[in-house]
C-alpha positions as CSV (number, residue, x, y, z in Angstrom):
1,X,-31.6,-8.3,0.4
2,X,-33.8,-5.1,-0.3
3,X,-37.2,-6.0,-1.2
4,X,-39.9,-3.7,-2.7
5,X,-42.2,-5.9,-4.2
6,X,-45.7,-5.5,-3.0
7,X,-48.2,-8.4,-2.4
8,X,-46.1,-10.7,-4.1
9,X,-44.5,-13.5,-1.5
10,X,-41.4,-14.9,-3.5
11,X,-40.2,-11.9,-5.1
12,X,-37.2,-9.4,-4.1
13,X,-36.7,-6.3,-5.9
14,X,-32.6,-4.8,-4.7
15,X,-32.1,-1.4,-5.4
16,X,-28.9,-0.1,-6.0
17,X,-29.0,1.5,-2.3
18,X,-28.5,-1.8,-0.5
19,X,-28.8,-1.8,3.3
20,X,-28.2,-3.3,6.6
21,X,-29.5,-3.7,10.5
22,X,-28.0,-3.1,14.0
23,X,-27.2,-1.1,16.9
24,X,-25.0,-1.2,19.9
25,X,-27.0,-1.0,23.4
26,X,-26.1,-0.7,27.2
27,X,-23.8,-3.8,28.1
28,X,-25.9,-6.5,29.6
29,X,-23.9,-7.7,32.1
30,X,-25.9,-11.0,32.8
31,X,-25.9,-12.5,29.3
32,X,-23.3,-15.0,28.7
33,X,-21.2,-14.2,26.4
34,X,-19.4,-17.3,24.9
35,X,-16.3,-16.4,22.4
36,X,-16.2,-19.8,20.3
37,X,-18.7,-22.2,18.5
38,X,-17.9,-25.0,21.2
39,X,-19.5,-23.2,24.2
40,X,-23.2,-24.2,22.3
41,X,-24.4,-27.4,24.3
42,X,-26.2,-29.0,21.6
43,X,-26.1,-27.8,17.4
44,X,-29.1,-25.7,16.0
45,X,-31.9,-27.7,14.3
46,X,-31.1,-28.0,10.3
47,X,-33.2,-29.6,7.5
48,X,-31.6,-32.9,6.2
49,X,-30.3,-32.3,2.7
50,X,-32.4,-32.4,0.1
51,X,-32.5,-34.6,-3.3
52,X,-29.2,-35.3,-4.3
53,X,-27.6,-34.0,-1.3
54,X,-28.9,-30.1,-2.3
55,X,-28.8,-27.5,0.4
56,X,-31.9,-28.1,1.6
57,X,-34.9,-25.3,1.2
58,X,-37.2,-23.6,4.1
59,X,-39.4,-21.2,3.7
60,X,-42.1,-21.5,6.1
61,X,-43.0,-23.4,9.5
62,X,-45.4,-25.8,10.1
63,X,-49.3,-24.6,9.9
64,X,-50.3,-26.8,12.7
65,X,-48.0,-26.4,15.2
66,X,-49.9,-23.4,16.8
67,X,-49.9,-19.9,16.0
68,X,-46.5,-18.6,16.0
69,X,-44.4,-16.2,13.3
70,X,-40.8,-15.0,12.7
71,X,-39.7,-11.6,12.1
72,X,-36.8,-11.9,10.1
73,X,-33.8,-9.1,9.2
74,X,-31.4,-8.6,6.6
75,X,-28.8,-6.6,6.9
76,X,-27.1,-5.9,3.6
77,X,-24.2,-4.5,2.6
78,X,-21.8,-5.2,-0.7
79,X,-18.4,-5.5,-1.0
80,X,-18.0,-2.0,-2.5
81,X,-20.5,0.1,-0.4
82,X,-17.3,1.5,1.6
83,X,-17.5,4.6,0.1
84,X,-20.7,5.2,1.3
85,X,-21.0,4.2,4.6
86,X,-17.5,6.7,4.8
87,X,-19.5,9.3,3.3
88,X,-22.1,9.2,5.9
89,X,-24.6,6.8,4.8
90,X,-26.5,4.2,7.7
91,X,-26.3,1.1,7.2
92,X,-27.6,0.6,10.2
93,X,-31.4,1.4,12.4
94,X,-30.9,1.5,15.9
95,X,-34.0,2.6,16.8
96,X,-35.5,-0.8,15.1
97,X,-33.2,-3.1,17.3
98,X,-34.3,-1.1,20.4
99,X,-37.9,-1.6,19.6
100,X,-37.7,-5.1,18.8
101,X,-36.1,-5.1,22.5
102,X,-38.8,-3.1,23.9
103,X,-41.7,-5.2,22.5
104,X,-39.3,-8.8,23.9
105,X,-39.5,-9.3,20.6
106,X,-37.1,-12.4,18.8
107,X,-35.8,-12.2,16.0
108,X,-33.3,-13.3,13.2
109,X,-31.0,-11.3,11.3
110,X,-29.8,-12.2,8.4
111,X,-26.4,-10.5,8.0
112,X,-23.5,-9.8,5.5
113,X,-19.8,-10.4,6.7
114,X,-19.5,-7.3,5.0
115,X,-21.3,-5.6,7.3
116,X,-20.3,-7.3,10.8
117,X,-16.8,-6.0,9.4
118,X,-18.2,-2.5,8.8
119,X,-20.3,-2.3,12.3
120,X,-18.3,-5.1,14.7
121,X,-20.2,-3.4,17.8
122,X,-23.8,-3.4,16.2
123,X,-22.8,-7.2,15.0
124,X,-21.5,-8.5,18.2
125,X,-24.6,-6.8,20.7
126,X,-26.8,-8.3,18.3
127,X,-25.3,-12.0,18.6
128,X,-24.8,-11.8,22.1
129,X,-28.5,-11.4,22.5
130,X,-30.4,-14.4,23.4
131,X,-33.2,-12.5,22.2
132,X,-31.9,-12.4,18.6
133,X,-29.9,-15.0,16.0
134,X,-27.5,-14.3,13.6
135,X,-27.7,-16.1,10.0
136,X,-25.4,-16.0,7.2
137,X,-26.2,-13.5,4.5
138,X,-23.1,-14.0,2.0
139,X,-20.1,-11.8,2.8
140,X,-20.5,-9.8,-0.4
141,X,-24.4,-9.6,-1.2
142,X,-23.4,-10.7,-4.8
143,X,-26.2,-12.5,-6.5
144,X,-25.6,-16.6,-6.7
145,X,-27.1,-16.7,-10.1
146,X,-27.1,-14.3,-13.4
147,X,-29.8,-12.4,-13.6
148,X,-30.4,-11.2,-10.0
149,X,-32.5,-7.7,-9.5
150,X,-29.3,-6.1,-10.7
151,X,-26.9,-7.5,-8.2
152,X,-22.8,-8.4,-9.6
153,X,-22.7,-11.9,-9.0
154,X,-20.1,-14.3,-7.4
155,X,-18.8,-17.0,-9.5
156,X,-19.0,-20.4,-8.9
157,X,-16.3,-21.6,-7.8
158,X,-16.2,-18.4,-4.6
159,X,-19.7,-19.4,-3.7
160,X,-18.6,-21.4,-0.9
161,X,-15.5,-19.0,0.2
162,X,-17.9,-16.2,0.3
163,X,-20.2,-17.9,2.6
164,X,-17.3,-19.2,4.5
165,X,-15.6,-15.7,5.0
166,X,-19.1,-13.9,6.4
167,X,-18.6,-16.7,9.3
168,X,-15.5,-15.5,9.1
169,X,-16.0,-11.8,9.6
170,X,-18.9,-13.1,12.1
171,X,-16.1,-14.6,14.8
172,X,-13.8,-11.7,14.3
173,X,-16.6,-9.3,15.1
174,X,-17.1,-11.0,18.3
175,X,-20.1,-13.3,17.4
176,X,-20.6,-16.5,19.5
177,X,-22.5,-18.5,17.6
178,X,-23.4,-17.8,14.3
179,X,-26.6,-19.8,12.9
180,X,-25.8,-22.4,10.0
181,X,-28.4,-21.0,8.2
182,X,-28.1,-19.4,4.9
183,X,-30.1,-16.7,2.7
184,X,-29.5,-15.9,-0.8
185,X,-28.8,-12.5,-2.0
186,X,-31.8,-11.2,-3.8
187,X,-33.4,-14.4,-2.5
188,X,-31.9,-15.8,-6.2
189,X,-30.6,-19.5,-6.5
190,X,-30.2,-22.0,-8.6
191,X,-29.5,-26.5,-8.7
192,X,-26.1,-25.4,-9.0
193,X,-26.1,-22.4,-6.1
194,X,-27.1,-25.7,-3.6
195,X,-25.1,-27.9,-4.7
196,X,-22.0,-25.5,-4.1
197,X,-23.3,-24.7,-1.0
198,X,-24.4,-28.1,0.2
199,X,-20.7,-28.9,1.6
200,X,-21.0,-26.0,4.1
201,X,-23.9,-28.1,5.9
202,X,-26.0,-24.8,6.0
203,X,-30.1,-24.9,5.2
204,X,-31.3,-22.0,2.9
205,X,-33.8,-20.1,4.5
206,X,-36.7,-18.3,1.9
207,X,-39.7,-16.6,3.3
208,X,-43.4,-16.5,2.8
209,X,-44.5,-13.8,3.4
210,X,-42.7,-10.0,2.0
211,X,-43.2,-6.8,3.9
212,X,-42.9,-4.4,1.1
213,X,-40.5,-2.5,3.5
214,X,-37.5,-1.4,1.3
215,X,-37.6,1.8,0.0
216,X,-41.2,2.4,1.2
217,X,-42.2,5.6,3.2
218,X,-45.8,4.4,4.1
219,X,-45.8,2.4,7.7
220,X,-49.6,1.5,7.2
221,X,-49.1,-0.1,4.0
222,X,-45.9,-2.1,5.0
223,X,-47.8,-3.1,8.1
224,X,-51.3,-4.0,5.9
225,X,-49.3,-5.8,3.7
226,X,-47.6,-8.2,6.4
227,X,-50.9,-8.7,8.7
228,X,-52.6,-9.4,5.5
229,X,-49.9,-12.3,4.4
230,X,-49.3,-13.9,8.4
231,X,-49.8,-17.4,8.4
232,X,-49.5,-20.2,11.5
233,X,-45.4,-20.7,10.5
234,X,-45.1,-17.7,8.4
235,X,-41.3,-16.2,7.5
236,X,-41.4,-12.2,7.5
237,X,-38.5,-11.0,5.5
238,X,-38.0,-7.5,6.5
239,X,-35.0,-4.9,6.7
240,X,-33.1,-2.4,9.1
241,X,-32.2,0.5,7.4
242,X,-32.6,4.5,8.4
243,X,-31.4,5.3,4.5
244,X,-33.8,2.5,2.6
245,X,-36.3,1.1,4.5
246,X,-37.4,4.2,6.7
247,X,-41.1,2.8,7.4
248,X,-40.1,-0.4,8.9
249,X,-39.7,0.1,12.5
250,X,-42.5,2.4,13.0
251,X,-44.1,-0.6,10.7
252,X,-43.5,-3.2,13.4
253,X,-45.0,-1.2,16.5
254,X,-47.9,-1.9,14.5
255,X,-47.2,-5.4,13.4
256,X,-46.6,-6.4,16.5
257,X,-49.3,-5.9,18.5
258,X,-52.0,-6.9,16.0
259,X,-50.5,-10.7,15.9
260,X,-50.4,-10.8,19.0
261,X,-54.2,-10.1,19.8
262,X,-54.6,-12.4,16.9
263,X,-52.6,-14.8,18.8
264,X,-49.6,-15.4,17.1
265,X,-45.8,-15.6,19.3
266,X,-43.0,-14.6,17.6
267,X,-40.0,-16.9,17.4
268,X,-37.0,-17.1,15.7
269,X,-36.1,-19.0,12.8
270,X,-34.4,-22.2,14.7
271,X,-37.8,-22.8,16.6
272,X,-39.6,-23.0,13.2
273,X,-37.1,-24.8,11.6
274,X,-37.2,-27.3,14.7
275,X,-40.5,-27.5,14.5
276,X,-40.1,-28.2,10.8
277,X,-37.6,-31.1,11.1
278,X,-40.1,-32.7,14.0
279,X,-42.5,-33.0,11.3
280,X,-41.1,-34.7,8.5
């Protein structure tokens, strides 16, 4: 989802130029590289359902289980942004993925199948590095509720198809082990939205904290804004995108850093989320 709301931690504001994350790199020739769900020893930590056997809900970590934070990703793309990326448009920021790499920085990306099918390379060195995790952003960035920043929505009854066919698109792109973790286009859901989604056994993720990245030019303000929000547990949503989020990855050569002398380590999401379950 593309996010311009400034100082504001549960808001997302899409624009109309939606974008996305990812870029190919030298082959590492010493990473595994599994080619089906089953090569994962154990599953990834999940929340139990919630109430009623709703999706359940995270948004942040633990605050007292240390000092650590989690950069995460989205990379957007609708169903009908073909044209564009044909035209020339980048959907993509390789210059962010390479800098997460050079600061051993983790990561989560949140992607659209849409996407992974648009950029199979990008999609598959991404999830083939242990230093990163691929989540489930929809396949069709459609909104999950009326009413969404401006986003078409999916109907009901294709919720769970939609989510379905990203995974889909994930596997076909080369993906080992997509994350059964969900987020909501525009961060917009409803009862209804988790109930649909509750019988893919995925757990919603939210965020606490909003960069202010999309569509912003100003690095120092998009990097204020985060340093200013970090919390023990925090969730960063952020994007990769050279077209609508240009400030980002100059934005997190100066994030990075200033957690770290404050002490923070970057994880991804499943480490929080584990961290999470340990402590209900």
């Amino acid at each position: 989802m593309i996010i311009r709301v400034r100082r504001v931690a549960a808001a997302c504001a899409l624009g109309a130029a939606l974008t996305a994350c990812g870029a190919p790199s030298a082959p590492h020739a010493s990473r595994p590289a599994p080619t089906a769900p089953t090569a994962v020893t154990s599953r990834p930590p999940t929340l139990a359902p919630g109430p009623a056997g709703l999706t359940p809900v995270f948004k942040n970590g633990p605050r007292v289980d240390g000092k650590t934070v989690a950069l995460t990703f989205d990379a957007d793309m609708t169903a009908d942004q073909g044209p564009r990326a044909a035209a020339g448009e980048h959907f993509d920021n390789p210059q962010l993925i390479a800098t997460l790499r050079a600061l051993k920085v983790p990561a989560t990306v949140f992607m659209t199948g849409r996407w992974a099918d648009e950029y199979p390379a990008e999609a598959r060195d991404i999830g083939r590095d242990p230093r990163f995790e691929i989540a489930n952003h929809s396949y069709s960035h459609y909104a999950f509720t009326g009413d969404c920043y401006g986003l078409p929505t999916v109907s009901r009854d294709r919720m769970k198809a939609d989510v379905e066919r990203a995974y889909t698109a994930f596997k076909k792109a080369g993906v080992p082990n997509a994350m059964p973790y969900f987020r909501f286009p525009g961060g917009c859901y409803d009862r209804q939205a988790l109930k649909t989604l509750s019988a893919v056994g995925v757990t919603a993720v939210q965020w606490d904290v909003v960069s202010g990245d999309a569509f912003a030019t100003d690095s120092d303000a998009v990097a204020q804004q985060v340093l200013e929000g970090v919390q023990p547990g925090s969730v960063v949503v952020m994007h990769c995108t050279r077209s609508a989020a240009p400030a980002t990855e100059k934005a997190v050569r100066m994030i990075v850093p200033e957690l770290r002398k404050k002490g923070y380590r970057f994880v991804k999401v499943s480490e929080l989320i584990g961290a999470a379950d340990r402590h209900r």
